[in-house]
N, C-alpha and C positions, 0 to 999 in steps of 0.2 A: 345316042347323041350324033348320029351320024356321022359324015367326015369330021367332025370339029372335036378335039377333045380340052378338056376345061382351060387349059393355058389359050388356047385359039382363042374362046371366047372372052377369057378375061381382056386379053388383047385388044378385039376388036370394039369391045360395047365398054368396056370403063374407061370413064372421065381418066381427066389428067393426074388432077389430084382428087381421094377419094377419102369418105371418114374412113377412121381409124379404127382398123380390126383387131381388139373388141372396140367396143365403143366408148367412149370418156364416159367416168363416173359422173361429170358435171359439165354441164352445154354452153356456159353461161362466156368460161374462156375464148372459146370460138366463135362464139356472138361476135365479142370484144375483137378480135383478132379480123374477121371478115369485114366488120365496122371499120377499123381503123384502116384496112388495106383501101377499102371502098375511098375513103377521105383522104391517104398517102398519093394513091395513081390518081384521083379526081376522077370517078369513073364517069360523073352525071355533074349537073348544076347542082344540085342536093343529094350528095351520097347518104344524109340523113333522115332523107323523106321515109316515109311509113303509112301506109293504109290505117284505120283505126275505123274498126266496128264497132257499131252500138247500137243496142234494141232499147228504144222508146219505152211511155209508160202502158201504151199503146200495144206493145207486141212488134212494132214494124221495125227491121232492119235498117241501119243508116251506115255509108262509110264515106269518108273524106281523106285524105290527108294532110297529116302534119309532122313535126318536125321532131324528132329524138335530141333531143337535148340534157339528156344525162340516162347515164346507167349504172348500177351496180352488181361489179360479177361478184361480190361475196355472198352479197345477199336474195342477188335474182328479181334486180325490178327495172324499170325502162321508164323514163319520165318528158312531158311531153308538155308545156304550157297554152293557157287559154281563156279565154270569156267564160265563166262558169256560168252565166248566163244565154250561154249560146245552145244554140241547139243539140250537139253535141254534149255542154252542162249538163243540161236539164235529161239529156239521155242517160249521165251517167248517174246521175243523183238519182233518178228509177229505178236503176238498176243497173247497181257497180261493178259493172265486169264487162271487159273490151277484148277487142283480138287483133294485134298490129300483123304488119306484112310488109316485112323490106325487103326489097328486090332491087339486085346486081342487073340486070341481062350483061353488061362486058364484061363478069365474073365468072357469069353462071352460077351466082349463089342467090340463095332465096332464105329468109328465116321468120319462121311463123310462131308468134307468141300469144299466149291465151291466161287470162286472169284476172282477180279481183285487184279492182281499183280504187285507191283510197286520194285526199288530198294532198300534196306535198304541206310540209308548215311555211307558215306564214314566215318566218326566216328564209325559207329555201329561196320561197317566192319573189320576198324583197330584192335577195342578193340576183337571182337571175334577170330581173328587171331589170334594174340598176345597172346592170350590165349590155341592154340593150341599147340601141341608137335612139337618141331623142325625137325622131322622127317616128318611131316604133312605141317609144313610150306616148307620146302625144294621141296618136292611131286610138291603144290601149283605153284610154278616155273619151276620143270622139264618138267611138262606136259604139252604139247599140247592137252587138253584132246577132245576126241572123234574124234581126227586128227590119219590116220594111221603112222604106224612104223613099219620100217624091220622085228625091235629080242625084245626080252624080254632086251638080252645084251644092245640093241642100247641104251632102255629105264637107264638103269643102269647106263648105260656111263654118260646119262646129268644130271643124279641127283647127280654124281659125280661131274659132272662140276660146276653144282650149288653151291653143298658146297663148292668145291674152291673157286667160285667169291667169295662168304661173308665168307671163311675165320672159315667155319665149318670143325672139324676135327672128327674122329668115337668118340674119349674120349667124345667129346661135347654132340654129339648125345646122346652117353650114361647117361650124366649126365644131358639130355635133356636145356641145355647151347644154349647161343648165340641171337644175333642180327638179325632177318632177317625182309623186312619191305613187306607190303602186297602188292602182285603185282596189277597193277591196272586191271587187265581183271577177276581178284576172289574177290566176296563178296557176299553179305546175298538179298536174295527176301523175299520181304514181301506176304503174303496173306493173301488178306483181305475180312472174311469170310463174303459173304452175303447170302448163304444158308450153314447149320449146320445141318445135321442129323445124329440122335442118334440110336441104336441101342441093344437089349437088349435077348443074344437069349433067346427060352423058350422053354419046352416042346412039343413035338410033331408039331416040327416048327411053334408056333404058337407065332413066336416073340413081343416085345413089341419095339416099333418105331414112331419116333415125328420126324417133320421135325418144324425148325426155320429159318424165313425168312424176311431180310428186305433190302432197298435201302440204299447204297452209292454212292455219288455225290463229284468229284473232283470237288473244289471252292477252289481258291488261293494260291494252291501248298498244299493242305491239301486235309483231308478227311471226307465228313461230312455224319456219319451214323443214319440213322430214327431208328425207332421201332423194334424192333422185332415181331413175326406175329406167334403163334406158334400153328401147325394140327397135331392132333395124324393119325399116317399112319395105313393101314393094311399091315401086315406083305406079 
């Protein structure tokens, strides 16, 4: 070890704060926990934002991002709303299983999740809607999304249109007002993490990283998740 003996180097190359030796039986708290700090200090414009890959029917690779809009640490799922018509839809309904990626950099944390993806219900759906800005729900029905279009104008034209059909006026808008009910081709995907990995940078890239892993099995319109399995990685 030459000059250094293990104290030196623990000193010099570990993060501030580091996972927990051993490691948590279950990832899903600490999701929750670096989430919420993420949202507390306001690390970004979107402390919720999230990469989201998907492979086509095709075989081809896709990711964009969107928005983490619900999660469950009991049960180990991350939930994200959308055009089930959009290209991203149609990626998932090929082939239901995605890979998000949320990232801190004024954290230093990163958390990588991987799993099959099913639809949220149709209640989940409505209530999340429901809850958005009328400018948002309106959006929701002008768009054809990931479908082309002439003009920016064309696009303007049918969300114009929209608010006439339900009877939206701009005063409404502004007072964020009105009845509109969720179309049925937009609502929430679930993913349901069966690998979770954490991330932790450190000095002289010598990060600190666990990976968590266990089986889910669809049994009777449910989901039935084993153990967690947890290996600290090398950076």
């Amino acid at each position: 070890m030459g000059n250094f003996d293990q104290r030196d180097l623990a000193d010099q190359f570990s993060p501030t704060e580091l996972l927990a030796e051993p490691l948590v039986s279950d990832p899903m708290p600490l999701v929750k926990e670096w989430f919420d700090r993420a949202h507390i200090e306001r690390v970004q414009p979107n402390p919720n934002a999230m990469s989201l890959a998907t492979v086509d029917r095709s075989g081809r690779p896709q990711c964009r991002i969107v928005l983490c809009k619900g999660m469950s640490i009991e049960r180990g799922w991350v939930m994200f709303y959308t055009n089930y018509q959009s290209r991203k839809g149609e990626a998932i309904d090929a082939n239901p299983r995605a890979a998000l990626v949320m990232h801190w950099d004024a954290l230093d944390r990163q958390v990588r999740i991987e799993g099959a993806v099913e639809r949220a219900t149709a209640a989940e759906s409505d209530a999340y809607y429901a809850s958005r800005p009328i400018e948002s729900r309106l959006g929701a029905w002008s768009s054809d999304q990931s479908r082309p279009i002439g003009s920016r104008a064309e696009l303007l034209e049918r969300v114009g249109e929209t608010a006439a059909r339900f009877g939206i006026t701009p005063a409404m808008i502004e007072r964020n007002e009105g009845q509109i009910e969720r179309p049925a081709h937009w609502g929430g995907f679930r993913v349901w993490a069966e690998r979770v990995e954490l991330w932790v940078a450190g000095p002289g890239r010598v990060h600190d990283r666990a990976v968590w892993e266990r089986e889910i099995v669809p049994f009777a319109g449910e989901m039935r998740c084993g153990p967690w399995h947890a290996t600290r990685l090398q950076p």
